[in-house]
C-alpha positions in Angstrom: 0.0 0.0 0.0 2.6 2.3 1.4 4.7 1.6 -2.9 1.3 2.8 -4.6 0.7 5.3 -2.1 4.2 6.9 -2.9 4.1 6.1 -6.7 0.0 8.1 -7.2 2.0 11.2 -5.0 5.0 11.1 -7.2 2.8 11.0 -10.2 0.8 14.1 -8.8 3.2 16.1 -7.6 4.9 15.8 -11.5 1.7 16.7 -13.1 1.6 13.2 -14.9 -1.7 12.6 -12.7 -4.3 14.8 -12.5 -7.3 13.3 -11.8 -6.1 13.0 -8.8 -6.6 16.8 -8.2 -10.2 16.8 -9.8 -11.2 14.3 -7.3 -10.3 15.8 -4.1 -13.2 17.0 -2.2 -12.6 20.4 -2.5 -14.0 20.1 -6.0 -17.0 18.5 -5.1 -18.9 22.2 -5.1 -17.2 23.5 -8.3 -18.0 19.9 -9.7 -21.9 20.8 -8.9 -22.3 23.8 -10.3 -20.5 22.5 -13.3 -23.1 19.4 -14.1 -26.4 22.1 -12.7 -25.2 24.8 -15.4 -24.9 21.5 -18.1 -21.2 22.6 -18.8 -20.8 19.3 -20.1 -23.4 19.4 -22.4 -21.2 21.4 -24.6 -17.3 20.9 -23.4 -15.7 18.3 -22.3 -13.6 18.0 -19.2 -11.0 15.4 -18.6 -12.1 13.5 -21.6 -16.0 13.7 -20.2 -18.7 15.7 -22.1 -19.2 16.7 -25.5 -17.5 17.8 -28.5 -19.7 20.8 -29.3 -17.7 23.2 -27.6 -13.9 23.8 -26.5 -12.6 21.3 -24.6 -12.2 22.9 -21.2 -9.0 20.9 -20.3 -6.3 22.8 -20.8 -7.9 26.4 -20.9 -5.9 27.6 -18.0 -3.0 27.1 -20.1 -4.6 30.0 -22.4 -6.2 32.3 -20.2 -5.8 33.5 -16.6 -8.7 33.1 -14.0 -9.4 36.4 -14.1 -9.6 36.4 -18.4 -12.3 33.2 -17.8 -14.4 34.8 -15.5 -14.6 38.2 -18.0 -15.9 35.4 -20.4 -17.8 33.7 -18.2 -19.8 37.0 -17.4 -20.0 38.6 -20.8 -22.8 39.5 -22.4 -23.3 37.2 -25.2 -24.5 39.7 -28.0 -20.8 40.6 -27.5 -19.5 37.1 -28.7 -18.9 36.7 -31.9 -17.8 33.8 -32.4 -19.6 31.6 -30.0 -22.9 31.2 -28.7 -22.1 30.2 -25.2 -24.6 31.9 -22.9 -23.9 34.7 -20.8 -23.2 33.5 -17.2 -23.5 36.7 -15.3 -26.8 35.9 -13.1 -23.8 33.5 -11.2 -23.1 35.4 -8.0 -19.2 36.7 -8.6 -18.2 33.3 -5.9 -19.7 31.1 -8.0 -18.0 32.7 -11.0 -14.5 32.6 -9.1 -15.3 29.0 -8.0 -15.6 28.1 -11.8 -12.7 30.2 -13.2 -10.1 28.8 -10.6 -10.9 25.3 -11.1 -10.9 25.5 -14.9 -7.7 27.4 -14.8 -6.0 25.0 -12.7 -6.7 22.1 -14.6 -3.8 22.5 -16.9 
């Protein structure tokens, strides 16, 4: 136990795991408002979802937190080139919440 153990924290700590961070239960409220707002419906996540959008894995490799949550809150007559809605009725927490995570996926 004490071999795997060591191996999974090796693994993490080199970024060659990650699922191990999406798992851990701080996630579990980011993870729910993900699946209520349908996220998945459109990206996908981790190799989970759909195709119809952006894949949402490595966005924080492309944007800061702060540069997804401008998305996340524009207004979508803005957007030309998507037609994501607008997420702006989210409380600026919830916003945050879903920002941070997706940045610090990659």
């Amino acid at each position: 136990m004490k071999v795997i153990t060591s191996i999974l924290l090796t693994l993490f700590l080199c970024g060659l795991f990650p699922v191990v961070a999406i798992s851990a239960k701080g996630s579990e409220p980011v993870m729910n408002l993900i699946r209520e707002l349908g996220c998945k419906g459109c990206h996908m996540i981790y190799g989970k979802g759909s195709s119809l959008a952006t894949d949402l894995t490595e966005v924080g490799s492309r944007l800061t937190a702060a540069q997804i949550e401008e998305f996340l809150s524009a207004d979508p007559a803005t957007r030309t080139k998507d037609f994501m809605p607008s997420y702006s009725s989210l409380s600026r927490e919830e916003r945050q919440l879903i920002s941070e995570y997706l940045y610090n996926l990659h």
